[in-house]
C-alpha positions as CSV (number, residue, x, y, z in Angstrom):
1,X,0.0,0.0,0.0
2,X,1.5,3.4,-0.9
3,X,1.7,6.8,1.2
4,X,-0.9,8.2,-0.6
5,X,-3.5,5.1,0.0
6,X,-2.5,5.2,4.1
7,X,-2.7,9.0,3.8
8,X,-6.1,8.5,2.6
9,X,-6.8,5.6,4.7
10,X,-6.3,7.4,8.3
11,X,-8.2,10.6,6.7
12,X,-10.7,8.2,6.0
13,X,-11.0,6.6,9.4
14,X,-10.3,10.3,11.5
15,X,-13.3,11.4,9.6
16,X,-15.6,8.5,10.5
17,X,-14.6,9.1,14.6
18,X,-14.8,12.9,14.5
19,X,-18.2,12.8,12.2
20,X,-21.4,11.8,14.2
21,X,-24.7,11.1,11.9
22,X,-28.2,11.9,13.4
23,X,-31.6,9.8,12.5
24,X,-34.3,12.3,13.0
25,X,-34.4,16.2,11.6
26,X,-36.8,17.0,14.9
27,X,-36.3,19.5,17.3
28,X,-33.9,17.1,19.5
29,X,-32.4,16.4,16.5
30,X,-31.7,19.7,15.1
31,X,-30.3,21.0,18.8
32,X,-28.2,17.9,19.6
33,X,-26.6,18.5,16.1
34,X,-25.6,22.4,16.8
35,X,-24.2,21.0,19.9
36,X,-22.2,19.0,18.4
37,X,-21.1,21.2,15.1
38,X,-19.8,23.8,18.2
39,X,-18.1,21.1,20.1
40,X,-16.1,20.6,16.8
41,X,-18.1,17.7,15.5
42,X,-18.7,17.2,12.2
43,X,-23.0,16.1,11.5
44,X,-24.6,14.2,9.0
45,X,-28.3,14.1,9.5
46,X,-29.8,11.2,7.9
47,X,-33.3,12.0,6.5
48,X,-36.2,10.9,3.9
49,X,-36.1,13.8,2.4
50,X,-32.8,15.2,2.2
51,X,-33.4,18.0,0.1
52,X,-35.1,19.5,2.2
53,X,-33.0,20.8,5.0
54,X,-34.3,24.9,5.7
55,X,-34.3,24.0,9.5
56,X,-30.9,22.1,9.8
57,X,-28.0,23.9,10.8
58,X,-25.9,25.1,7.8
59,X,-23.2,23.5,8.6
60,X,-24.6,19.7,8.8
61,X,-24.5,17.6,5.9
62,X,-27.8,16.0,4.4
63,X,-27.9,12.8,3.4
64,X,-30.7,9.8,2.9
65,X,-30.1,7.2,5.8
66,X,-27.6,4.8,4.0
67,X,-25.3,7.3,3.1
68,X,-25.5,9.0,6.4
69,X,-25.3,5.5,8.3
70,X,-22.3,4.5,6.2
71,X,-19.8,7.4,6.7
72,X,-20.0,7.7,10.6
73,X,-19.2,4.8,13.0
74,X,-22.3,6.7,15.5
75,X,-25.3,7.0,14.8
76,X,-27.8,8.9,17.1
77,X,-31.4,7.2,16.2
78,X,-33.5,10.5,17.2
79,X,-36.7,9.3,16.3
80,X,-39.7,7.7,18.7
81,X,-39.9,3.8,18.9
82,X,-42.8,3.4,16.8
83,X,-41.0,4.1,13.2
84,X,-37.6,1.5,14.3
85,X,-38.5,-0.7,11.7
86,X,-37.1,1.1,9.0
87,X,-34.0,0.3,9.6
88,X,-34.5,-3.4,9.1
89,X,-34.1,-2.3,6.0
90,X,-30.2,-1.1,6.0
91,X,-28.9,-3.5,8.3
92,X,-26.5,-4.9,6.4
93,X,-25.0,-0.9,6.8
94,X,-25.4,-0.5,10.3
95,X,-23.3,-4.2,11.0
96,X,-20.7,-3.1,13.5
97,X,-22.3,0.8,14.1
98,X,-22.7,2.3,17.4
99,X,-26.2,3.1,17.5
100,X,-27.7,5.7,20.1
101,X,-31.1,5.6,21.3
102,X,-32.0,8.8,22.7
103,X,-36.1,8.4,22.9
104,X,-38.9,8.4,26.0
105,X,-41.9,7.4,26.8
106,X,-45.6,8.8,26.9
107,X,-46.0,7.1,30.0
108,X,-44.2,5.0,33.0
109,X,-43.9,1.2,31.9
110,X,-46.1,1.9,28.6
111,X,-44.0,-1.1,26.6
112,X,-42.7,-4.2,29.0
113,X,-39.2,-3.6,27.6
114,X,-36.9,-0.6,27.3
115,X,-36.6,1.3,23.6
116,X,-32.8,0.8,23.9
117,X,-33.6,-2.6,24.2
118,X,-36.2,-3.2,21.8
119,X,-34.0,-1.1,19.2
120,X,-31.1,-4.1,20.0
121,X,-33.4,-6.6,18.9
122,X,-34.2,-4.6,15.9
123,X,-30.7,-4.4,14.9
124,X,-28.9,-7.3,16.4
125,X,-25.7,-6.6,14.5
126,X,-25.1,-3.1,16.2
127,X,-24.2,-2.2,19.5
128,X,-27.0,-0.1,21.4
129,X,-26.1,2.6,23.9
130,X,-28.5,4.4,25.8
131,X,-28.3,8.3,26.3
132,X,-29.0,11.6,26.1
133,X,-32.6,11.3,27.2
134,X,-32.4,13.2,30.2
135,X,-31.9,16.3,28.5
136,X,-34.3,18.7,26.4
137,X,-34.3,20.3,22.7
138,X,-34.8,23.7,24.9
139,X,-31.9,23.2,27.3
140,X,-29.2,22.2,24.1
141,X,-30.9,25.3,22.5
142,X,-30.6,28.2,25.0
143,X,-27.5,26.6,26.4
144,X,-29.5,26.4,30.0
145,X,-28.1,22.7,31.0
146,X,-27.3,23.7,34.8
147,X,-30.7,21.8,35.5
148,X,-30.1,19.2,33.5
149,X,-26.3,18.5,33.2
150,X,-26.3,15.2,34.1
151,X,-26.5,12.6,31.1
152,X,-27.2,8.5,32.0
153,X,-25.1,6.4,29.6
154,X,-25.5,2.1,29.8
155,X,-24.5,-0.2,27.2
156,X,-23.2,-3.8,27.0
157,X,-20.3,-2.8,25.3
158,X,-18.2,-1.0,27.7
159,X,-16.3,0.7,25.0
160,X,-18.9,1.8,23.0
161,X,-20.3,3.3,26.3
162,X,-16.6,4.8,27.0
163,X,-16.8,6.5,23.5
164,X,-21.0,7.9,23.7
165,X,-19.5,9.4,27.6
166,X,-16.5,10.8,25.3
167,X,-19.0,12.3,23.0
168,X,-20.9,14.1,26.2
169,X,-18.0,15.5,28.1
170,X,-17.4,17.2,24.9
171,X,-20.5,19.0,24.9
172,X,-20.4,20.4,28.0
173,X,-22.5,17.6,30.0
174,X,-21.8,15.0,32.9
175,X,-21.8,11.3,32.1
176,X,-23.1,9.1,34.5
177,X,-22.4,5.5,33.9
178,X,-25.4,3.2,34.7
179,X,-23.9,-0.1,33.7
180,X,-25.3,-2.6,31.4
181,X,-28.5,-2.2,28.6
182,X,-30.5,-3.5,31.5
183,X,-30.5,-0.5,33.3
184,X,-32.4,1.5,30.2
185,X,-35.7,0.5,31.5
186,X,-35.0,2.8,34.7
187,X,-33.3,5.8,32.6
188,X,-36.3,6.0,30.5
189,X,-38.2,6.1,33.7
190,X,-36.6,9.0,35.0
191,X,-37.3,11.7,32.8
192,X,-41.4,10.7,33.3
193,X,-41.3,11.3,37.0
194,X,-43.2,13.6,38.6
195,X,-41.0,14.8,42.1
196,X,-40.9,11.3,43.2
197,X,-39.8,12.5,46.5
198,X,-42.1,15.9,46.9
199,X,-45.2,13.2,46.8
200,X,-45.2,12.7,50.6
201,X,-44.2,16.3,51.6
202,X,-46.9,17.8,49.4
203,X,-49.9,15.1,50.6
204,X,-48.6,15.4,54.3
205,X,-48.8,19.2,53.7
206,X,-52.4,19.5,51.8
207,X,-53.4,16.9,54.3
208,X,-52.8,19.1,57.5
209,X,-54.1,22.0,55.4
210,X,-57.1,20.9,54.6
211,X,-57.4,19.5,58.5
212,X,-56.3,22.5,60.3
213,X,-58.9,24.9,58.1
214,X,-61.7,23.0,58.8
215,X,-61.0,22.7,62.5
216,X,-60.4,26.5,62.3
217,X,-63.9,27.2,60.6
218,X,-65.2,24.5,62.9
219,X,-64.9,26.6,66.0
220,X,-64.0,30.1,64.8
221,X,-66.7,30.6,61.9
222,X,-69.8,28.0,62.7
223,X,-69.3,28.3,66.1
224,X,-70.1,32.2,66.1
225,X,-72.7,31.7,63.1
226,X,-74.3,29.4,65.5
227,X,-74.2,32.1,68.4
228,X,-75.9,34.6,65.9
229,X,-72.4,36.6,64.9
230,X,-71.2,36.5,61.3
231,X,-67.2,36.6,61.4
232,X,-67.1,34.7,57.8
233,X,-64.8,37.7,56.7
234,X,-62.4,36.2,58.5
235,X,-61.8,33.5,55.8
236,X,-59.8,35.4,53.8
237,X,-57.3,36.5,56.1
238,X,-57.5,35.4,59.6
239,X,-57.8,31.6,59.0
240,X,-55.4,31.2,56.5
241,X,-53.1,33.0,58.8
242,X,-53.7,30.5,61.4
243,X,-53.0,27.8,59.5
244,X,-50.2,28.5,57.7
245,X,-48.2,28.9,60.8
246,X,-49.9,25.6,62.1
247,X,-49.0,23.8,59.7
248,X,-46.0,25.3,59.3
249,X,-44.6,24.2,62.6
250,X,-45.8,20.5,62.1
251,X,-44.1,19.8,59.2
252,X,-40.9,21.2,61.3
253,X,-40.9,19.0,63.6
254,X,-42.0,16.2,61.1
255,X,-38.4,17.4,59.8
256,X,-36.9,15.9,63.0
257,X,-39.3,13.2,64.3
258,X,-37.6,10.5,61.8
259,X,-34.4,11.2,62.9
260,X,-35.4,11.5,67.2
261,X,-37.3,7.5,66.2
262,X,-33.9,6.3,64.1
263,X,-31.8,7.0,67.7
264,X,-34.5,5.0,69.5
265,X,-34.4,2.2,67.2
266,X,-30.7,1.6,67.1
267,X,-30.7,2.1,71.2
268,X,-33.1,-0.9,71.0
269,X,-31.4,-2.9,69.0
270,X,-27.6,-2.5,69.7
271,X,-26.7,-2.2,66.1
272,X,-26.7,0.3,63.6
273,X,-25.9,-2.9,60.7
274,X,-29.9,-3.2,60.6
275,X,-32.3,-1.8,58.2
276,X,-34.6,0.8,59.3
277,X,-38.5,-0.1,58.8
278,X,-39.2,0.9,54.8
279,X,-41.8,3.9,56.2
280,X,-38.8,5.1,58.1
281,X,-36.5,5.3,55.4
282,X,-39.1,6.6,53.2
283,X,-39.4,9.1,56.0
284,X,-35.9,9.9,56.5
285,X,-35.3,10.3,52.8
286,X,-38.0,13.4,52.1
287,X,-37.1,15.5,54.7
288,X,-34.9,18.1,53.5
289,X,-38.3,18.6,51.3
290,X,-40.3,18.3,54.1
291,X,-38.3,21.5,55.2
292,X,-38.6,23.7,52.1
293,X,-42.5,22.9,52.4
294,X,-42.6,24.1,55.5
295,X,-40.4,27.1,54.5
296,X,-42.7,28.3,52.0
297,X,-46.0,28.1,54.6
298,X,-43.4,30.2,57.2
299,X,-43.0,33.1,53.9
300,X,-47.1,32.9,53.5
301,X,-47.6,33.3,57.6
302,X,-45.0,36.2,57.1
303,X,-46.9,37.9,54.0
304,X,-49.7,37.4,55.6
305,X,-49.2,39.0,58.8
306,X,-47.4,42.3,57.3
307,X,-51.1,42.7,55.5
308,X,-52.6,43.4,58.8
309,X,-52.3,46.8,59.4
310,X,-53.7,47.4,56.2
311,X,-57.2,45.2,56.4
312,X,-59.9,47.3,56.1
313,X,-61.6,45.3,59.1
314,X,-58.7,45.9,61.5
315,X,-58.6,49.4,61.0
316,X,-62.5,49.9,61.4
317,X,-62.0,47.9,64.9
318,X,-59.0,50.0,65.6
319,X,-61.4,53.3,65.2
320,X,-64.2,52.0,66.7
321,X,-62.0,51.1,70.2
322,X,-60.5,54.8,69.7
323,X,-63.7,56.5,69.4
324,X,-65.4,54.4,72.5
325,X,-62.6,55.6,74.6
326,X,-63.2,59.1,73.8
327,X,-67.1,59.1,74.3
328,X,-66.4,57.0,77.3
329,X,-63.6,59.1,78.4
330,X,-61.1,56.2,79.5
331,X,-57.4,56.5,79.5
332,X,-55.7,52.9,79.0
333,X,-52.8,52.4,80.6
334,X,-49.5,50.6,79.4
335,X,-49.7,47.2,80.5
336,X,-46.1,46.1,80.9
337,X,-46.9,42.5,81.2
338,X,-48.8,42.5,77.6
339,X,-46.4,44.5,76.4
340,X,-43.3,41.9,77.2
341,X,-45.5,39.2,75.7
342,X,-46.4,40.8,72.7
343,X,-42.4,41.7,72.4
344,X,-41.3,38.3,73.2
345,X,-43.4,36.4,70.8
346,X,-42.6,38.9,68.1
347,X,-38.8,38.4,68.5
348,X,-39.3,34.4,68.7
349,X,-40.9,34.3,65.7
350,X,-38.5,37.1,64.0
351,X,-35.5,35.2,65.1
352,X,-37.5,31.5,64.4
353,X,-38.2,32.9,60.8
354,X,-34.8,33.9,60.3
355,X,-33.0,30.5,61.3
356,X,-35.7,28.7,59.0
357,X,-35.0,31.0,56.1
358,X,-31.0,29.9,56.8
359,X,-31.8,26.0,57.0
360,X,-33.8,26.3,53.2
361,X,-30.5,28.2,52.7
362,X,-28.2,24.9,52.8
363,X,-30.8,22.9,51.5
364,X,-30.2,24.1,48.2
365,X,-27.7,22.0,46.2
366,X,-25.5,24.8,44.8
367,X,-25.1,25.9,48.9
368,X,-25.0,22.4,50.6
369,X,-21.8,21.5,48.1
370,X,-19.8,24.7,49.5
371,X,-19.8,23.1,52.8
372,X,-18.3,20.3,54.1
373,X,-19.9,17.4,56.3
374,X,-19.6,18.8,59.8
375,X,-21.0,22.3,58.7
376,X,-23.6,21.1,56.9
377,X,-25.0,18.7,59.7
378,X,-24.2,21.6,62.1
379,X,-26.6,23.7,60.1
380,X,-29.4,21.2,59.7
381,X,-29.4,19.5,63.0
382,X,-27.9,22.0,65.9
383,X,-29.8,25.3,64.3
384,X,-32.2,23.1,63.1
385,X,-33.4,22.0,66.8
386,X,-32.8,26.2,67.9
387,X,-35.4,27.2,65.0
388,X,-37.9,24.3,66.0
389,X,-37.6,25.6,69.7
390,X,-37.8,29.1,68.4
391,X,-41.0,28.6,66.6
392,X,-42.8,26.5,69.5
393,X,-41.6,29.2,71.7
394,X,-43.4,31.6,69.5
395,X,-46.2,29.5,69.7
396,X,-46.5,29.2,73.3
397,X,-45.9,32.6,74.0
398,X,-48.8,33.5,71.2
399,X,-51.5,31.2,72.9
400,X,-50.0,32.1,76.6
401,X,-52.5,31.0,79.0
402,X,-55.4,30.5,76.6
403,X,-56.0,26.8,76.9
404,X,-57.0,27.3,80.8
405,X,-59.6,29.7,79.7
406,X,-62.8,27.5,79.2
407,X,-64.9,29.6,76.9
408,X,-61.5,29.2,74.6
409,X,-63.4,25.2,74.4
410,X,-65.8,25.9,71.9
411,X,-67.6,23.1,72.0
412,X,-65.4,21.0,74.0
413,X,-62.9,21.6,71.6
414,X,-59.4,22.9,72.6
415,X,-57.7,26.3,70.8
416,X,-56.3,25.0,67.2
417,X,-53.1,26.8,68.6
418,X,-52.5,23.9,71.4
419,X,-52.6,21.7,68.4
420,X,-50.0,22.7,66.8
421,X,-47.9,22.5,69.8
422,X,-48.0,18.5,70.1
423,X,-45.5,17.1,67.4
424,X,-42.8,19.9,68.6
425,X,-43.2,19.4,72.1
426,X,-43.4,15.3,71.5
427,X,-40.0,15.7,69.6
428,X,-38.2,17.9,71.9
429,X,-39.0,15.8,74.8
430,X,-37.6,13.0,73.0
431,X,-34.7,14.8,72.1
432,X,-33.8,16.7,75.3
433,X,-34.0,12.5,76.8
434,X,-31.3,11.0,74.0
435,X,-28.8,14.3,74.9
436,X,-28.6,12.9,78.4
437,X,-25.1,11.9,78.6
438,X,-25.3,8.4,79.6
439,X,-27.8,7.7,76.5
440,X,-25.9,10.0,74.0
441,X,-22.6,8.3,74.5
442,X,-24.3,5.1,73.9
443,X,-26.2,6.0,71.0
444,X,-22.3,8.0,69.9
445,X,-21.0,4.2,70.4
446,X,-23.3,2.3,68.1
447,X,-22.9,4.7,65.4
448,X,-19.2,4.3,65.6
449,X,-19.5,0.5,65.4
450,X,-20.5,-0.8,68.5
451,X,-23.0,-3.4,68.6
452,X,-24.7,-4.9,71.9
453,X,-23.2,-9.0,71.9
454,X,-26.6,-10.3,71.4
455,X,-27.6,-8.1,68.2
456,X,-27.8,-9.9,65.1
457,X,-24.8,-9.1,63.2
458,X,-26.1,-10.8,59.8
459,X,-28.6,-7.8,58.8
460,X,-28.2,-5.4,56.1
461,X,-26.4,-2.0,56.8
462,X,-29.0,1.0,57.3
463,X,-29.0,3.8,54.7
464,X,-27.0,6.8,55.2
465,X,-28.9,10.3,55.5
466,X,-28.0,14.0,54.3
467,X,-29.6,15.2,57.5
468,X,-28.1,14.4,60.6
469,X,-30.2,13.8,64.0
């Protein structure tokens, strides 16, 4: 073989690595392909009709699917599952290819095998890696990939896989590997959830919501309607001001309940090297979300409260009061009691509000990674227990002596303030009894490895949290 023929030869073969064809002139296909022409790519879009090509990038060449498939070694198949068959036809050309399915679903489970999968069976003589699915035509578009960065890459053939990951670093994204074809089913999955781990934040929240209102119109509104007085004006304001903070404050010390029955459990059984109950870890594993919801009903009580100057009903009282002192001629004294009530349950909740808004804070991802381990479960679980004390403080102070009034029972029921006392005061019990120093160091101990002689060794190892006790 002459100079010229290996010149040729190894121009022939750089071209077929650096050039990357694409199946599918959509709006995945066209954005993928500009991402790639910047990253220094060359593109060949294989397409029925390749004359027409007023939407492709200028720099991409056009070609039907058999000259496309037969000048690149990869070949991004960007076109739903449903129109696969086609390439029955070729498959002689694609014999040795890499072929990448980048496709999703309608729906969760719709076919009982993965598209990555089902396009292997298709095309038995290629090699099928699955990719690129996690991220959107919009993101590759406006260059926006901070939310979706991440790119899951499985494969039988690790080098294959090794070569599609190549591809992605080059375009500015993060490979992830997920192992072997198998694991296509579940990366197809991902892009179809719906906040898999918001679901029991957001039903535990609209649960207590709906809960706390009712009990609220319960003994505030049809209680007084019942007595003859019509306070339903108060369901704009004054009951959703009640139940924000309610609810608020529950879902706080949900935050920390887990955590307070995960000691308890491994004091009982000796031995960290034991699975929690599945409701536990499900538990464990939602609370920093659990927090921001609770977060965002703190804001609403905030918002809320500034707005009360302002109500027209509040000022109409205020003048009223004013103008029954004058006609009355009473002069109210400054009650220094009420006044260091009202000043201490405004700096609780000031100071409660502030710690809560420092916790969602370091919640966030872009925050959390600045820190290392000991800040961040400093953070979360030290000022974490000061804002839940804070905010039943500010309770308590709020409702004062209140629940030993008896016309405060309407209808034998207690103040909806008192209820939102329970879970906090139930978890800071608990906790206040693990920080003893005899139980601490025991529960310190187990953690570290210790396990009681008669625990059963042969368990499985408990999960790991990002929220410390």
């Amino acid at each position: 073989m002459g100079t010229k023929d290996m010149i040729a030869l190894c121009s022939d073969f750089k071209d077929k690595h650096d050039s990357v064809c694409i199946f599918g002139t959509g709006d995945f296909g066209r954005s993928l392909g500009s991402k790639l022409l910047q990253s220094g790519y060359s593109v060949i879009f294989g397409s029925r009709n390749p004359g027409d090509s007023r939407l492709l990038p200028r720099m991409a060449e056009v070609l039907n699917h058999v000259e496309a498939a037969e000048k690149c070694s990869v070949i991004i198949v960007a076109i739903q599952r449903d129109h696969y068959d086609f390439l029955k036809e070729f498959e002689e050309v694609l014999e040795g290819k890499i072929l990448v399915d980048v496709s999703n679903n309608l729906k969760i489970n719709q076919y009982p095998d993965s598209n990555a999968e089902y396009l292997a069976q298709i095309v038995p003589s290629a090699t099928v890696v699955k990719a690129f699915n996690t991220v959107s035509a919009w993101a590759l578009q406006s260059g926006s990939l901070d939310a979706s960065r991440q790119v899951f890459v499985c494969s039988d053939d690790n080098k294959a896989k090794q070569q599609i990951m190549d591809i992605v670093r080059a375009i500015g994204l993060t490979p992830q590997d997920k192992g072997c074809l198998v694991a296509a089913k579940e990366i197809e999955d991902y892009p179809l959830q719906l906040f898999p781990m918001w679901r029991l934040p957001i039903w535990t929240c609209g649960g207590l919501t709906v809960l706390v209102f009712l009990y609220c119109v319960i003994v505030d509104i049809a209680y007084n309607a019942v007595k003859g007085n019509d306070v339903s004006v108060q369901l704009m304001i004054t009951i959703p001001n009640r139940v924000f903070p309610i609810v608020s404050l529950m879902l706080l010390a949900l935050c920390y309940l887990p955590g307070v029955f995960a000691a308890i459990i491994q004091l009982c059984r000796g031995t960290k090297y034991s699975r929690f109950p599945n409701w536990l870890d499900g538990w464990m594993l939602c609370r920093k979300q659990l927090g921001l919801v609770a977060l965002s009903y703190a804001f609403l009580h905030a918002i809320y409260t500034l707005v009360i100057p302002i109500r027209y009903s509040v000022r109409h009282r205020a003048d009223m009061s004013i103008l029954n002192q004058i006609r009355q001629n009473i002069t109210r004294t400054l009650e220094k009691p009420l006044a260091w009530r009202s000043d201490t349950y405004l700096a609780l909740g000031i100071l409660g509000f502030f710690f809560y808004v420092v916790l969602g804070i370091t919640s966030l991802p872009s925050v959390s990674n600045a820190v290392n381990w000991r800040e961040f479960r400093f953070v979360q679980s030290k000022l974490g227990y000061l804002t839940l004390v804070l905010c039943t403080g500010h309770a308590m102070v709020f409702g004062w002596n209140r629940f030993l009034l008896l016309d405060r029972y309407r209808w034998y029921m207690p103040p909806v303030y008192t209820l939102s006392l329970v879970i906090p005061c139930i978890v800071l019990i608990l906790k206040l009894i693990l920080i003893i120093p005899c139980i601490d160091n025991k529960i310190t101990k187990i953690r570290q490895g210790w396990e009681r002689p008669s625990s059963n060794k042969s368990g499985a190892k408990i999960k790991t949290y990002d929220v410390a006790l």
